[in-house]
C-alpha atoms as one frame of an Amber mdcrd trajectory, in Angstrom:
protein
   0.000   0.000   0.000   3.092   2.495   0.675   4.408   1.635  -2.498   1.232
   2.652  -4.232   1.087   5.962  -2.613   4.498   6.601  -3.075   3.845   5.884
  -6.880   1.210   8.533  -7.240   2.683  10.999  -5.132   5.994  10.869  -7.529
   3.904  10.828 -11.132   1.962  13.726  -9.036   5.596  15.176  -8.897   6.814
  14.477 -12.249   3.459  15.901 -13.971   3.518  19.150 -11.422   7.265  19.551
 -12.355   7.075  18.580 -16.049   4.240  21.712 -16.955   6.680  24.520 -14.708
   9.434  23.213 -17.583   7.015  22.855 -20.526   7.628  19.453 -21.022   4.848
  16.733 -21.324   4.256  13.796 -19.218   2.437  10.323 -20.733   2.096   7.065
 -18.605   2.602   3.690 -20.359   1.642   0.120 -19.833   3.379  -2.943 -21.188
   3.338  -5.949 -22.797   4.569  -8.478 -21.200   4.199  -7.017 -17.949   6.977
  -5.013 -15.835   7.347  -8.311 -12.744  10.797  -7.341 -11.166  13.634  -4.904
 -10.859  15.196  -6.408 -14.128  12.307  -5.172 -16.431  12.026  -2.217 -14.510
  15.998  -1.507 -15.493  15.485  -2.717 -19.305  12.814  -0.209 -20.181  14.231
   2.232 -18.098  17.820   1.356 -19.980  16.919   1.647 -23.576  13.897   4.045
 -23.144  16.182   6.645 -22.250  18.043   6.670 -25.406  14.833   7.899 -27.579
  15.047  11.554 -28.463  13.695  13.845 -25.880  12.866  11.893 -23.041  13.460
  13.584 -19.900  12.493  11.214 -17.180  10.950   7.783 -17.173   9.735   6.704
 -13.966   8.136   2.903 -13.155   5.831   1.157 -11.293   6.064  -2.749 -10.823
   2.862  -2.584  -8.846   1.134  -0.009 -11.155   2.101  -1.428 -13.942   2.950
   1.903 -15.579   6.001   3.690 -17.182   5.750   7.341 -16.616   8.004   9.424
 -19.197   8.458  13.237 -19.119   9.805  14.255 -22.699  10.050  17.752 -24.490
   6.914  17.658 -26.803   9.512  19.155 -29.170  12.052  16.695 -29.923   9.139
  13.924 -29.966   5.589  12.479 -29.201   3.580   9.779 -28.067   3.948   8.120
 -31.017   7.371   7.974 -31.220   8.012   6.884 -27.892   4.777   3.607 -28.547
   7.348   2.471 -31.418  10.575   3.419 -28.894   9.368   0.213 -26.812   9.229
  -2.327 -29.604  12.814  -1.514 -30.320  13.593  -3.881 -26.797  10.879  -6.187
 -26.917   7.749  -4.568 -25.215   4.640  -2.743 -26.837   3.312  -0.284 -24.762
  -0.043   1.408 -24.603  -1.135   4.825 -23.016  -2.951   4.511 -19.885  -6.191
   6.784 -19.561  -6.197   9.697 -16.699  -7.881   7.254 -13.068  -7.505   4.120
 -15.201  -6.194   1.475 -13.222  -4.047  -1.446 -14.998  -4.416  -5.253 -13.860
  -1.652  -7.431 -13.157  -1.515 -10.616 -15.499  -0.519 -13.269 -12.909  -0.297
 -15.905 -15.173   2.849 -14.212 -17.123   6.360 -15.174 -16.629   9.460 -13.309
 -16.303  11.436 -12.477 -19.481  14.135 -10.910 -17.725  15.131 -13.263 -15.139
């Protein structure tokens, strides 16, 4: 339960601190699911090569990949196809929309 709060106090953060800059925030899901530190490192690891991302922030028990990028240098779009480039399609995750955890998934980072 702390880790959940924690999670939406920080997006809370990025968003708040992402509009002062200009920059725009958009929170992912993935497929397969994020289940450990590992997948949480491999997004996190090639994600921030894509042009204009300025943050990326995750959430093993959310389920979601929060990315602050300058609207700029890139888009949505842009970043959607940035996942397949490691092995994951992503989708955006609606404003209150809450993502279920596939139990029945393994691992394909451990």
């Amino acid at each position: 339960m702390k880790k959940a709060i924690l999670s939406t106090m920080l997006m809370l953060f990025v968003s708040v601190a992402a509009m002062a800059k200009g920059d725009s925030t958009v929170v992912f899901t993935t497929t397969p699911q994020m289940h450990c530190a590992n997948c949480e490192t491999k997004i996190k690891g090639n994600l921030r090569f894509e042009k204009g991302v300025k943050d990326i922030a995750t959430s093993v028990p959310d389920q979601t990949v929060t990315v602050t990028y300058d609207p700029k240098k890139t888009n949505v779009d842009k970043l959607l196809k940035g996942f397949t480039k490691f092995g994951y399609t992503a989708r955006r995750v609606q404003p209150g929309e809450k993502v279920a955890t596939k139990t029945d998934e393994a691992c394909p980072n451990m």
